[in-house]
PDB file of N, CA, C and O in Angstrom:
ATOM      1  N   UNK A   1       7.893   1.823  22.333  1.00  0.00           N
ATOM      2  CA  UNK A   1       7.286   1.820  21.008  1.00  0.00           C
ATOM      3  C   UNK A   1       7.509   3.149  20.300  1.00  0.00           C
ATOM      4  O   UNK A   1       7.960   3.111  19.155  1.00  0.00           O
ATOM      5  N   UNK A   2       7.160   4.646  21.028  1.00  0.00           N
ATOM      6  CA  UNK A   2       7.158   5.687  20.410  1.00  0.00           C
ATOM      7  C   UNK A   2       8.785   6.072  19.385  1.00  0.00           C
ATOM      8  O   UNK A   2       9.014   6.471  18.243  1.00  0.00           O
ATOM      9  N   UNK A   3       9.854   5.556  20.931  1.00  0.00           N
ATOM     10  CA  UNK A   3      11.618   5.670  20.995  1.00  0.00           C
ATOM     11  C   UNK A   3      11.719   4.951  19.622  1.00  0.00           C
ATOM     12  O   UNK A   3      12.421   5.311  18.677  1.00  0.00           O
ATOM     13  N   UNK A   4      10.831   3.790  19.679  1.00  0.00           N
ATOM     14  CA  UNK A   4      11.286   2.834  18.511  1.00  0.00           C
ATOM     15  C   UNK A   4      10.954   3.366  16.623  1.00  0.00           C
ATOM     16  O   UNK A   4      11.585   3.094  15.602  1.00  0.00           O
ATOM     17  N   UNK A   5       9.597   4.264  16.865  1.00  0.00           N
ATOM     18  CA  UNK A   5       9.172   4.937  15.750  1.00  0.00           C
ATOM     19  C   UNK A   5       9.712   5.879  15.569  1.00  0.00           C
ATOM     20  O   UNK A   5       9.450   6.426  14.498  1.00  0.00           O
ATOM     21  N   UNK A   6      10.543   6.437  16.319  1.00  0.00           N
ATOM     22  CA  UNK A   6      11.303   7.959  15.749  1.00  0.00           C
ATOM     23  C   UNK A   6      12.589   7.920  14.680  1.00  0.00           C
ATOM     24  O   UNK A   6      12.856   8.765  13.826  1.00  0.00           O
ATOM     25  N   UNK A   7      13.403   6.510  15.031  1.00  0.00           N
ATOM     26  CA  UNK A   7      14.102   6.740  13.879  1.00  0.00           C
ATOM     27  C   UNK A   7      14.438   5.110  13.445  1.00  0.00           C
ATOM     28  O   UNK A   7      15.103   4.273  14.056  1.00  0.00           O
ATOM     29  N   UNK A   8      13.772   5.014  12.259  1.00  0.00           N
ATOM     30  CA  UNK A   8      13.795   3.503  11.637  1.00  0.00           C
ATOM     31  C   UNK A   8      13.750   4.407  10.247  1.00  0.00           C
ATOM     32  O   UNK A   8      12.967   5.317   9.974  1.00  0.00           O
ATOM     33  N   UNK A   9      14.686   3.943   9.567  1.00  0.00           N
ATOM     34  CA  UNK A   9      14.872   4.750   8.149  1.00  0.00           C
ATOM     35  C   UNK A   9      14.415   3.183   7.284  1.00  0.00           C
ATOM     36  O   UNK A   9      13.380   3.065   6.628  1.00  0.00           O
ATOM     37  N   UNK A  10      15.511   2.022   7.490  1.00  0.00           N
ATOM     38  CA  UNK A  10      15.284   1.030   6.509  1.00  0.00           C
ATOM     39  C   UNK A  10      13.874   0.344   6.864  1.00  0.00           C
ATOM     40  O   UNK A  10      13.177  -0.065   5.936  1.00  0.00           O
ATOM     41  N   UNK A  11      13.442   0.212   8.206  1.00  0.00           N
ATOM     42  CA  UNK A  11      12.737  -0.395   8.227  1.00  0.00           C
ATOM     43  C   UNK A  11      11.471  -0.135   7.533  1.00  0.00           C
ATOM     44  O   UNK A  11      10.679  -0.955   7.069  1.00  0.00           O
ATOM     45  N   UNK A  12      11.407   1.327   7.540  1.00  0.00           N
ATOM     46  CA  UNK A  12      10.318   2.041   6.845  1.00  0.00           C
ATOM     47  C   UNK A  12      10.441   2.182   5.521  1.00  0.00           C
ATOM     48  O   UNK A  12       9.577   2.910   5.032  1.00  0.00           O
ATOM     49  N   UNK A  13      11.742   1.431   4.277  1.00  0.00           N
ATOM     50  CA  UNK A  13      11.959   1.535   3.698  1.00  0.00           C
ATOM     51  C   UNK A  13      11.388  -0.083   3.213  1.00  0.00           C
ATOM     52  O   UNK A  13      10.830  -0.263   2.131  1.00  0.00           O
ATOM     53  N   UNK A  14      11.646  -1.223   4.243  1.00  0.00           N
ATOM     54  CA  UNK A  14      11.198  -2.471   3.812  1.00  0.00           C
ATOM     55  C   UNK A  14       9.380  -2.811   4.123  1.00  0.00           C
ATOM     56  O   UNK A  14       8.708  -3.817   3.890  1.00  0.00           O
ATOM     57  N   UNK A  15       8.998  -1.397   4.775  1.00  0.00           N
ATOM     58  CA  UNK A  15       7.496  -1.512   5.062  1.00  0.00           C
ATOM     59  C   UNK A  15       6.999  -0.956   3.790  1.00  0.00           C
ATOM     60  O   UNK A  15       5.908  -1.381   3.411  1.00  0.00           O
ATOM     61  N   UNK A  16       7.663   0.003   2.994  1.00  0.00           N
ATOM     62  CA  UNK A  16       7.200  -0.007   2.163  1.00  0.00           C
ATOM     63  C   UNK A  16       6.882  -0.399   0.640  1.00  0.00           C
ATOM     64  O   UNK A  16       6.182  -0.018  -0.298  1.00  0.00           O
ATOM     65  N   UNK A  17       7.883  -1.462   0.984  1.00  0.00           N
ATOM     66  CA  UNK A  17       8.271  -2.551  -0.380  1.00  0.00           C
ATOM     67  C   UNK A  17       7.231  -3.462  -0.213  1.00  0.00           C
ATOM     68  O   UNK A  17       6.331  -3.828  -0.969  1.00  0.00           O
ATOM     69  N   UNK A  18       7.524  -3.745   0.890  1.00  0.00           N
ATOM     70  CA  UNK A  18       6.297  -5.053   1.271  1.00  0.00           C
ATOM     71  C   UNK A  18       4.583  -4.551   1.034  1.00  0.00           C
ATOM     72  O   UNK A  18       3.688  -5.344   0.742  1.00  0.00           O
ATOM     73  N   UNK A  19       4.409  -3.174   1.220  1.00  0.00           N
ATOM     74  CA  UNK A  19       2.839  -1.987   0.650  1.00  0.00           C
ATOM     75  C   UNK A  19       3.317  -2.325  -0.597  1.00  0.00           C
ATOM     76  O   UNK A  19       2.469  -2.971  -1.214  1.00  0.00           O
ATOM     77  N   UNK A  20       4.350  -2.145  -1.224  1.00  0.00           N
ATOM     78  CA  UNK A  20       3.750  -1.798  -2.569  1.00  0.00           C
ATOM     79  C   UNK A  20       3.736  -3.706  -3.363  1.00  0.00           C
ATOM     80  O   UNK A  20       3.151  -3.840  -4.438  1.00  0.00           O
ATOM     81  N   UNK A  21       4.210  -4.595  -2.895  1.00  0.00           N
ATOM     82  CA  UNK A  21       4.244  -6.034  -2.992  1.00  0.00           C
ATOM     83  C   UNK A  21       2.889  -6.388  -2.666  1.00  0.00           C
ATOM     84  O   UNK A  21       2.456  -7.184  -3.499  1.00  0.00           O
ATOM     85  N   UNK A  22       2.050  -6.098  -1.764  1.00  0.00           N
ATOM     86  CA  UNK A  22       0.981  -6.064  -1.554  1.00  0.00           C
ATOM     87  C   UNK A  22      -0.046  -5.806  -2.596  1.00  0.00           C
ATOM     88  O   UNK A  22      -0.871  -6.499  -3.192  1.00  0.00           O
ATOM     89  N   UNK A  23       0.319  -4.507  -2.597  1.00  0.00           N
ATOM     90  CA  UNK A  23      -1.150  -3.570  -3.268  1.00  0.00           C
ATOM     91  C   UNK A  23      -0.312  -4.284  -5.141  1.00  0.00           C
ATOM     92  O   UNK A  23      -1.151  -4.429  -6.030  1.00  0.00           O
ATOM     93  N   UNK A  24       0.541  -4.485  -5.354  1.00  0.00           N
ATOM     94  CA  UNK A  24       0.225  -5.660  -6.820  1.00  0.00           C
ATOM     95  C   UNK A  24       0.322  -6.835  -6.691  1.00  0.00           C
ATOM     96  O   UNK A  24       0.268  -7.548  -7.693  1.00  0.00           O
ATOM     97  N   UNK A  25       0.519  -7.466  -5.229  1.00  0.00           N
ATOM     98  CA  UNK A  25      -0.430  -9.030  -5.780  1.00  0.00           C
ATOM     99  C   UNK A  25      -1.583  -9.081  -5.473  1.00  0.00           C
ATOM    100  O   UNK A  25      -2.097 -10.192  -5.602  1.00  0.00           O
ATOM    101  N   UNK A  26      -2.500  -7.911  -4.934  1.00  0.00           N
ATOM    102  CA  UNK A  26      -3.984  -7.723  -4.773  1.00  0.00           C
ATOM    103  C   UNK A  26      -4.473  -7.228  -5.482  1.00  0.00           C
ATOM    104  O   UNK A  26      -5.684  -7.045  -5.363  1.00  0.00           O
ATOM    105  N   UNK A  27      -3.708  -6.721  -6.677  1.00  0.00           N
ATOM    106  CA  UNK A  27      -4.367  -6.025  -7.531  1.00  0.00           C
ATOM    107  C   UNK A  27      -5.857  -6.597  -8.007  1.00  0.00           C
ATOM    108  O   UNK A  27      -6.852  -5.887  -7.858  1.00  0.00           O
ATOM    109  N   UNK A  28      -5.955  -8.096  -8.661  1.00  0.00           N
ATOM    110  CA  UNK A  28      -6.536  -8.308  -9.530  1.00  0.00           C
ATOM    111  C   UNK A  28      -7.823  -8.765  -8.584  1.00  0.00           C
ATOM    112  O   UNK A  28      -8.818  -9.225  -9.143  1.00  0.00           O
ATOM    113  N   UNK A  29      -7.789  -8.648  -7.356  1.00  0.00           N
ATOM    114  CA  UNK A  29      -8.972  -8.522  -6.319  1.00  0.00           C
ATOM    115  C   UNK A  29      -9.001  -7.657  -5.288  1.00  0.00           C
ATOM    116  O   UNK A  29      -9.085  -7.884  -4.081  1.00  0.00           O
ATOM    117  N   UNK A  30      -8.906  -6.427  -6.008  1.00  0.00           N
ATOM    118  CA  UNK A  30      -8.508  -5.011  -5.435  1.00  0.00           C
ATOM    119  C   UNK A  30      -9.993  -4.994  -4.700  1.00  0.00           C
ATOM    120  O   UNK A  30      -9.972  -4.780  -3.488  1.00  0.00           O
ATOM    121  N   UNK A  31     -11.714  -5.269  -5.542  1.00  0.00           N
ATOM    122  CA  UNK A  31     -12.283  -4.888  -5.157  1.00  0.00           C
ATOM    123  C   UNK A  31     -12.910  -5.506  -4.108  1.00  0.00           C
ATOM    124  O   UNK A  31     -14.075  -5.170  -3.896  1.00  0.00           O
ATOM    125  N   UNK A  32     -12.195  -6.681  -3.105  1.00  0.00           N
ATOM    126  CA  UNK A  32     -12.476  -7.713  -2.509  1.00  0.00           C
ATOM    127  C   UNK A  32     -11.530  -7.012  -1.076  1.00  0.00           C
ATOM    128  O   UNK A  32     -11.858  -6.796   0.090  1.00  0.00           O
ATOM    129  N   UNK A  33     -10.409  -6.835  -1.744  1.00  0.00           N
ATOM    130  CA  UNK A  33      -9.512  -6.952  -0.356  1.00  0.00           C
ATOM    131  C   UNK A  33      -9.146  -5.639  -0.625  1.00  0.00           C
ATOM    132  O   UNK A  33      -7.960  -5.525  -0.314  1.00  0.00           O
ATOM    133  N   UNK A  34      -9.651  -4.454  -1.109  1.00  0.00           N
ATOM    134  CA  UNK A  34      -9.577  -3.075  -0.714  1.00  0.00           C
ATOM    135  C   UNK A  34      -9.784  -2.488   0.729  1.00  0.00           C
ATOM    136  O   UNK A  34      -9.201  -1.644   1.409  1.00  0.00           O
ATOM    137  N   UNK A  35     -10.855  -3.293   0.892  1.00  0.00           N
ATOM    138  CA  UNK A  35     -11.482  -2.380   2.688  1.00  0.00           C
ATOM    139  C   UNK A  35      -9.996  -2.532   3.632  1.00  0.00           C
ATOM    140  O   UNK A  35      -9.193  -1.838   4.255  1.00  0.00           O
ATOM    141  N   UNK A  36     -10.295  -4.109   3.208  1.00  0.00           N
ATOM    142  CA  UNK A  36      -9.254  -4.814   4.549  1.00  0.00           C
ATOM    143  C   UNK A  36      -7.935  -3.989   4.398  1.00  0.00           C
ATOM    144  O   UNK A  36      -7.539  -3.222   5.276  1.00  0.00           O
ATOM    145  N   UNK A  37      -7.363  -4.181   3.356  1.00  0.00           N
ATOM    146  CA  UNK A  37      -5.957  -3.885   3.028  1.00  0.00           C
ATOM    147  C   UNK A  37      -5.773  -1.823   3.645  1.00  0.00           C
ATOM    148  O   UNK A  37      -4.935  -1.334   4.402  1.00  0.00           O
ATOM    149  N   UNK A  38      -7.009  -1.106   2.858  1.00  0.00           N
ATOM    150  CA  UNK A  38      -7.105   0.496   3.811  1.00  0.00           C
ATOM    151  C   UNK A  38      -7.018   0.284   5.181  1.00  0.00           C
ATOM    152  O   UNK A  38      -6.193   0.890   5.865  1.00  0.00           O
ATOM    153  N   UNK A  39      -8.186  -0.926   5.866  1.00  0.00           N
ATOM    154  CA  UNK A  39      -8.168  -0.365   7.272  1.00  0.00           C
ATOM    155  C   UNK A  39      -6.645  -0.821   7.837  1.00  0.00           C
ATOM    156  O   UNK A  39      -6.247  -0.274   8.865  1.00  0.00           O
ATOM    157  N   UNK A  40      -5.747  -1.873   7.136  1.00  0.00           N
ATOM    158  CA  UNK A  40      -4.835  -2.696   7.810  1.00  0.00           C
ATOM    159  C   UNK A  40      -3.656  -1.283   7.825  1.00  0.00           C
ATOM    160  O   UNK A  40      -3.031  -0.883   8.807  1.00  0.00           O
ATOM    161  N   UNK A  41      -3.610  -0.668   6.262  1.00  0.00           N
ATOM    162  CA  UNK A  41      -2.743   0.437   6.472  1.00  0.00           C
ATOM    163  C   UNK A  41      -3.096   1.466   7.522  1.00  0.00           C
ATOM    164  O   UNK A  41      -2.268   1.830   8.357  1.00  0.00           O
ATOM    165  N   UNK A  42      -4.519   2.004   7.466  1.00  0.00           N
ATOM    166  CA  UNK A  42      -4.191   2.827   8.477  1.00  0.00           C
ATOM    167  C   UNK A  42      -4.016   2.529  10.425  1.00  0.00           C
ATOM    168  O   UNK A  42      -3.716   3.285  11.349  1.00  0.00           O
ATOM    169  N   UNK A  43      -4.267   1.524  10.378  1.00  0.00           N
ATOM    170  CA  UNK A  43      -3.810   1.255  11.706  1.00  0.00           C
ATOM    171  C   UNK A  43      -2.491   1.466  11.952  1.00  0.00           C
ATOM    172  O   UNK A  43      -2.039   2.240  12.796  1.00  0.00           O
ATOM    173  N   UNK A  44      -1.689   0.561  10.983  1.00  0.00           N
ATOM    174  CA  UNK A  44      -0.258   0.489  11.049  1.00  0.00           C
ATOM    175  C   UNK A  44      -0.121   1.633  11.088  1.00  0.00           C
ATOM    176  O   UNK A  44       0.838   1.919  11.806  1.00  0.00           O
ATOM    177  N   UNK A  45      -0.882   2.958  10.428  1.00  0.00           N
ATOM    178  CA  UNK A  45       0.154   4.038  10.207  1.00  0.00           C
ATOM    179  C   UNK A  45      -0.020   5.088  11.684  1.00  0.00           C
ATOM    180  O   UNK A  45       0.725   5.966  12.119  1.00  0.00           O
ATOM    181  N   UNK A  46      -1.189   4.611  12.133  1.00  0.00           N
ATOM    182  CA  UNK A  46      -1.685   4.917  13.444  1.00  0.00           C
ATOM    183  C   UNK A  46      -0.874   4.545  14.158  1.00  0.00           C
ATOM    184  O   UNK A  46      -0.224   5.475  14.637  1.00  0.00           O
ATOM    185  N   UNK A  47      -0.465   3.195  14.606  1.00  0.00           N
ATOM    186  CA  UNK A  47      -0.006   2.648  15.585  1.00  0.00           C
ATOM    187  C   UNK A  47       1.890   3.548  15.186  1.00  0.00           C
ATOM    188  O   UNK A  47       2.364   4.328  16.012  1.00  0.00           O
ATOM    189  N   UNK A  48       2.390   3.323  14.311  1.00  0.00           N
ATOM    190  CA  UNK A  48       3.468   4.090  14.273  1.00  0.00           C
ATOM    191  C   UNK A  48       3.068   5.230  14.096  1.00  0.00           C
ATOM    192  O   UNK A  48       2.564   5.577  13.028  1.00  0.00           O
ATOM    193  N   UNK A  49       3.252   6.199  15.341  1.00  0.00           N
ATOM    194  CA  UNK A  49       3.349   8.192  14.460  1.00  0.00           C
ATOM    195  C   UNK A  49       4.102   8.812  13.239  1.00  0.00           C
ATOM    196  O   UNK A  49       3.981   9.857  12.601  1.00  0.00           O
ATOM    197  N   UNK A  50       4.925   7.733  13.184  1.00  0.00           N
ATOM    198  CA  UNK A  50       5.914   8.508  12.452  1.00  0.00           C
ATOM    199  C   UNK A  50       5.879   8.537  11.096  1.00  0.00           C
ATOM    200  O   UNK A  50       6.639   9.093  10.304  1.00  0.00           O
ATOM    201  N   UNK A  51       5.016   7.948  10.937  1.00  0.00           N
ATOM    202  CA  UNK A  51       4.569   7.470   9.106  1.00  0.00           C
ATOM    203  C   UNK A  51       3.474   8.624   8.878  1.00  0.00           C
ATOM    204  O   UNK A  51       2.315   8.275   8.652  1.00  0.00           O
ATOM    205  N   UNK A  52       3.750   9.763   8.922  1.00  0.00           N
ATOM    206  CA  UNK A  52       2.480  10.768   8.512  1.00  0.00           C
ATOM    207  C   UNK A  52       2.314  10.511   6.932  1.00  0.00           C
ATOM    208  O   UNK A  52       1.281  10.189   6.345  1.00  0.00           O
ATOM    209  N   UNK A  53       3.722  10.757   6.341  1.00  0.00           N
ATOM    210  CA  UNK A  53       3.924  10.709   4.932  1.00  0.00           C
ATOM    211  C   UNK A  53       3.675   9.917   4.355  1.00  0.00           C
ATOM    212  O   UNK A  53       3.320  10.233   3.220  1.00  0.00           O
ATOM    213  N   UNK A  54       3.675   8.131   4.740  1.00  0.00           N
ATOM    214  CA  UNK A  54       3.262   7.053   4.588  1.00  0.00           C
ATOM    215  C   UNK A  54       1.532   7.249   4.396  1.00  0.00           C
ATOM    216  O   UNK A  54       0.866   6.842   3.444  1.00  0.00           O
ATOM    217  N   UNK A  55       1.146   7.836   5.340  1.00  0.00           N
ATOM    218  CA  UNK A  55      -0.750   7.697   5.488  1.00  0.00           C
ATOM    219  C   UNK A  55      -0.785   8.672   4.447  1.00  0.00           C
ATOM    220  O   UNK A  55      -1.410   8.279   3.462  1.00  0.00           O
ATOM    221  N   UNK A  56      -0.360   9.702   4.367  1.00  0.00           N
ATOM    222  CA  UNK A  56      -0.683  10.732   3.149  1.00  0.00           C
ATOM    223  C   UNK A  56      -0.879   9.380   1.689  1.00  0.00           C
ATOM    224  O   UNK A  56      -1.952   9.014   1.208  1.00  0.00           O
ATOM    225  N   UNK A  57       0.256   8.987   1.365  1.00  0.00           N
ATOM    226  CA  UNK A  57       0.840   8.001   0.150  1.00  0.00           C
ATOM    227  C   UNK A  57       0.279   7.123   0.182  1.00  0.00           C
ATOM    228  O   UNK A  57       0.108   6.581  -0.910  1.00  0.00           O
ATOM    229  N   UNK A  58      -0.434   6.350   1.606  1.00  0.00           N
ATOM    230  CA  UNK A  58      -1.639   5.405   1.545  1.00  0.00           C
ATOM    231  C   UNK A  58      -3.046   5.996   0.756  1.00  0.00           C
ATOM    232  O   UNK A  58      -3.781   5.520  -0.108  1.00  0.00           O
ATOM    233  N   UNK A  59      -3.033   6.777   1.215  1.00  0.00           N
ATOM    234  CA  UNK A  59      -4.418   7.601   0.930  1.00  0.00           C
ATOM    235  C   UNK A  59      -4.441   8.013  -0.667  1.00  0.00           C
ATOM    236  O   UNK A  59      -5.391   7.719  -1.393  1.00  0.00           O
ATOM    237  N   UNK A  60      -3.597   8.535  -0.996  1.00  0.00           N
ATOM    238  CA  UNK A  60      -3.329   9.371  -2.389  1.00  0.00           C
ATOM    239  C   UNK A  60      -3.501   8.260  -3.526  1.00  0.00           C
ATOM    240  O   UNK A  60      -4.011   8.364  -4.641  1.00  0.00           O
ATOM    241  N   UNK A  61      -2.691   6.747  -2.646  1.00  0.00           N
ATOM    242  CA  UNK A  61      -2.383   5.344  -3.930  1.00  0.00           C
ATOM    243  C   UNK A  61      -3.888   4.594  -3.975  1.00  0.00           C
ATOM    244  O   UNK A  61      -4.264   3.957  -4.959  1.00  0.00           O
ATOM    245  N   UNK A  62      -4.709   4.773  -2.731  1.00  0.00           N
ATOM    246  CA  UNK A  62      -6.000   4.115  -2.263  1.00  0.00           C
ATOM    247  C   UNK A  62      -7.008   4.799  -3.525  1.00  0.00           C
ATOM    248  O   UNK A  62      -7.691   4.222  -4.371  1.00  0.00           O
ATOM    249  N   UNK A  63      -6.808   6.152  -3.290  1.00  0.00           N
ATOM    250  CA  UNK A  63      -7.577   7.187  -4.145  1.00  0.00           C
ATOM    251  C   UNK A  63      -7.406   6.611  -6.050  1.00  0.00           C
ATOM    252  O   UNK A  63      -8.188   6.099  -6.851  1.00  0.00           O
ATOM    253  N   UNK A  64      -6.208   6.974  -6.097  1.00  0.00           N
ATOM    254  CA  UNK A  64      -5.440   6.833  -7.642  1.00  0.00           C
ATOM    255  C   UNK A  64      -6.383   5.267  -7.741  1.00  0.00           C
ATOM    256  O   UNK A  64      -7.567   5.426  -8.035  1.00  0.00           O
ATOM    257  N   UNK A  65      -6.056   4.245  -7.582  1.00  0.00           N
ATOM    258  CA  UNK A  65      -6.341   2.516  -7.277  1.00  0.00           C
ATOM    259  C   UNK A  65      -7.933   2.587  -7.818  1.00  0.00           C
ATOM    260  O   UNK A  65      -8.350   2.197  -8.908  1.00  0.00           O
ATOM    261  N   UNK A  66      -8.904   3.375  -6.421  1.00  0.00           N
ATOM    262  CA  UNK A  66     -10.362   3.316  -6.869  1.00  0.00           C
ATOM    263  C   UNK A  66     -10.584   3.934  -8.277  1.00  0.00           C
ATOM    264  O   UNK A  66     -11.275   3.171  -8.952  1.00  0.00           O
ATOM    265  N   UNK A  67     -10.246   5.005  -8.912  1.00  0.00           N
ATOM    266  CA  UNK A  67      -9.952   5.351 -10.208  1.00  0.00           C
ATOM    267  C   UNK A  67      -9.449   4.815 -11.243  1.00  0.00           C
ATOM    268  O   UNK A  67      -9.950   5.114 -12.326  1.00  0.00           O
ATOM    269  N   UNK A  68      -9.177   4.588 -11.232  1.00  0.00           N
ATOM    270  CA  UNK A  68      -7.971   3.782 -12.141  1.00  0.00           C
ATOM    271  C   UNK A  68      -8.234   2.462 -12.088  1.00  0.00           C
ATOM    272  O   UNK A  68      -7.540   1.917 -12.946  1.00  0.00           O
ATOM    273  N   UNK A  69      -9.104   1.426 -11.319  1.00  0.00           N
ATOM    274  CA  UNK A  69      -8.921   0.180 -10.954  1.00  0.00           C
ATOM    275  C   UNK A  69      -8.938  -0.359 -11.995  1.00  0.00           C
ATOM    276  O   UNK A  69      -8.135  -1.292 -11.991  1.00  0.00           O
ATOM    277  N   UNK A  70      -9.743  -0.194 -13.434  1.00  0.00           N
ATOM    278  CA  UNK A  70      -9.586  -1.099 -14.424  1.00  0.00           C
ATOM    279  C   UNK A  70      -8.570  -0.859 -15.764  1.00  0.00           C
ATOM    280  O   UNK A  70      -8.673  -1.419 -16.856  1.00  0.00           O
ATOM    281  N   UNK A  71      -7.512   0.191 -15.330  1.00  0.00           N
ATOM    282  CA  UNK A  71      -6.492   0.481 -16.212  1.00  0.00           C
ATOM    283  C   UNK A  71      -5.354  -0.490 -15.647  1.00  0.00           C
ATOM    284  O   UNK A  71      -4.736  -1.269 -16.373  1.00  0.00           O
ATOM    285  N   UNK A  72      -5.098  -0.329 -13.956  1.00  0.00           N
ATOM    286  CA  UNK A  72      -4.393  -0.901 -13.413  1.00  0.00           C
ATOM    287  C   UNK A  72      -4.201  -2.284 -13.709  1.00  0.00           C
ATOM    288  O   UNK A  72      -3.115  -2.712 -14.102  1.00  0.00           O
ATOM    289  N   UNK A  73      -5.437  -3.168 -13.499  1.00  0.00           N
ATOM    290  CA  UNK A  73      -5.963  -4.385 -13.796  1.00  0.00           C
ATOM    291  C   UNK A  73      -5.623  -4.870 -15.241  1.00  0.00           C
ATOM    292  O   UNK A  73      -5.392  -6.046 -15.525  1.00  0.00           O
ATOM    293  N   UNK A  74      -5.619  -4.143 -15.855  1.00  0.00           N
ATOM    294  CA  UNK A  74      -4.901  -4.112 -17.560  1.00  0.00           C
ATOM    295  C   UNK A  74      -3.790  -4.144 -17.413  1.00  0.00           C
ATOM    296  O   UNK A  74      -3.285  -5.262 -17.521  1.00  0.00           O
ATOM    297  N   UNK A  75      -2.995  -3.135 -17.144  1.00  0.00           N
ATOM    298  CA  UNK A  75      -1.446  -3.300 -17.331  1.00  0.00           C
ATOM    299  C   UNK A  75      -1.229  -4.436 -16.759  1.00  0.00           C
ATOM    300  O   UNK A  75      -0.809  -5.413 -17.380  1.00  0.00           O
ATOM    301  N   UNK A  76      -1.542  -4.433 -15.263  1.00  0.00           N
ATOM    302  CA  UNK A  76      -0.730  -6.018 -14.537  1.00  0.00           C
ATOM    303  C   UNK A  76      -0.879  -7.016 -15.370  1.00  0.00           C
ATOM    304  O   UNK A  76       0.079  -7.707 -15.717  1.00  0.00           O
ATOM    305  N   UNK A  77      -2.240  -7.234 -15.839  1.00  0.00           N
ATOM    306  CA  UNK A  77      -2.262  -8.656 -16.886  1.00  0.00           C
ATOM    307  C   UNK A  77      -1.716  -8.414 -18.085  1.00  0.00           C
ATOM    308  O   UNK A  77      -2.066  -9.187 -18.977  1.00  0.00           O
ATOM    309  N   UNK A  78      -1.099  -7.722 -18.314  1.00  0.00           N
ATOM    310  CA  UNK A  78      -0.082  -7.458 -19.597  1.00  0.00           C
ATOM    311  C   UNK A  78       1.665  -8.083 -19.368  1.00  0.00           C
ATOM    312  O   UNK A  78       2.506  -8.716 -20.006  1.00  0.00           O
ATOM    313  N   UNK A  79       1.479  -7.313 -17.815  1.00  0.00           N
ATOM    314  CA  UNK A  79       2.676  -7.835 -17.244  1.00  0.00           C
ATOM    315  C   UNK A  79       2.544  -9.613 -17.006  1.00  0.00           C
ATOM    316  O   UNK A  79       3.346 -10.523 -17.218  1.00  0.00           O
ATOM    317  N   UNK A  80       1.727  -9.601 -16.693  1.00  0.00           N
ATOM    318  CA  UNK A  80       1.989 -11.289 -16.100  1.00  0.00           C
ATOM    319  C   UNK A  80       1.903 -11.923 -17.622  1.00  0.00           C
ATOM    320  O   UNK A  80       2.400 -13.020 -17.365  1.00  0.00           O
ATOM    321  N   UNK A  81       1.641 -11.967 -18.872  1.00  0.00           N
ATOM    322  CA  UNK A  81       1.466 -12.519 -20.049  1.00  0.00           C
ATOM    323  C   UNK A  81       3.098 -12.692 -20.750  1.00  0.00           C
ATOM    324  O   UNK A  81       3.640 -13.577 -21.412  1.00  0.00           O
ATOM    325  N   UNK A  82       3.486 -11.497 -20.275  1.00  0.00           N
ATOM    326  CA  UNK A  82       4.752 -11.165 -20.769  1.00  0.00           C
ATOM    327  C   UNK A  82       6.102 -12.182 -20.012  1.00  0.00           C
ATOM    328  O   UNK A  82       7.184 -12.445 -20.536  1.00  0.00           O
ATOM    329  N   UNK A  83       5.677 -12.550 -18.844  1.00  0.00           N
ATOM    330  CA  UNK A  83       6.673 -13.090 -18.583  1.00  0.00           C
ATOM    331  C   UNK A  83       6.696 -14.762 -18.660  1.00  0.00           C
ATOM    332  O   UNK A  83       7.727 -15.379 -18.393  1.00  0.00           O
TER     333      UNK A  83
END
């Protein structure tokens, strides 16, 4: 597992497409599936060592999200109208 976390470049590149695919189709029940969705990241980022930078960027987007939750919630439904 550790051998396996030391060097995954894409994979950590498609873990984080799939975070950020996440955190906007949860947006608009951010305040429902916030807990779950923090504790789910930081395990993952636990269980891999190698994602320090990842847990930093979890933490920082978690932070920005609780702030921001009803600007966020605006734009997306701007976006989804638009298309």
């Amino acid at each position: 597992m550790l051998v396996i976390g030391v060097k995954q470049e894409e994979p950590d590149k498609i873990f984080l497409m799939m975070l950020v695919m996440a955190v906007g189709t949860f947006l608009p029940y951010i305040e429902i599936v916030l807990t779950g969705v923090t504790v789910f990241i930081l395990v993952i980022s636990f269980v891999i060592m190698s994602l320090h930078i990842y847990l930093l960027l979890c933490v920082v987007s978690i932070y920005i999200i609780i702030t921001n939750k009803v600007k966020l919630q605006r734009v997306w439904y701007t976006r989804d109208t638009r298309y």
